[in-house]
C-alpha positions, 0 to 999 in steps of 0.5 A, a space after each residue: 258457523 264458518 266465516 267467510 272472507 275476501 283477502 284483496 292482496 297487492 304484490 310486487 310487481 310481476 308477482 302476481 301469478 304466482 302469488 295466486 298460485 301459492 296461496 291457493 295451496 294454503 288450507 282454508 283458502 277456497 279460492 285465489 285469482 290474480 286480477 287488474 286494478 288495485 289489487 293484484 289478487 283476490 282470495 276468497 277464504 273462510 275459517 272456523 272464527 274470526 281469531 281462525 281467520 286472523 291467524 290465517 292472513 297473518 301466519 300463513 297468507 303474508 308470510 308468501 313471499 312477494 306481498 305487499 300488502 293485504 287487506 281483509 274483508 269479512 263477509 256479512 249476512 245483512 
């Protein structure tokens, strides 16, 4: 079973863009837009676990320069 998550990303300010760009290169990462309003970015990402998943946002996603902050939201099947 594969989980699936939407990584809400704020950046510095002006990037962004490329922020979205380099993170849309990162193997599991299914999609990443950059958008207004709080977040800067919205990454929609998915792994083989949870412990997958965490190494991911922590390894790999915030390791891409000019991210603030990230906050990690699991999707659930009610």
């Amino acid at each position: 079973m594969v989980v699936q998550a939407y990584i809400l990303i704020q950046t510095e300010v002006g990037k962004a863009a490329d922020v979205a760009a380099e993170i849309a290169q990162i193997k599991g990462v299914t999609q990443a837009e950059d958008v207004t309003g709080p977040y800067d970015v919205i990454v929609r990402a998915e792994a083989r676990s949870v412990d997958e998943l965490g190494k991911l946002v922590v390894a790999r996603i915030q390791a891409v320069e000019g991210i603030t902050r990230t906050l990690t939201c699991p999707v659930v099947h009610l």
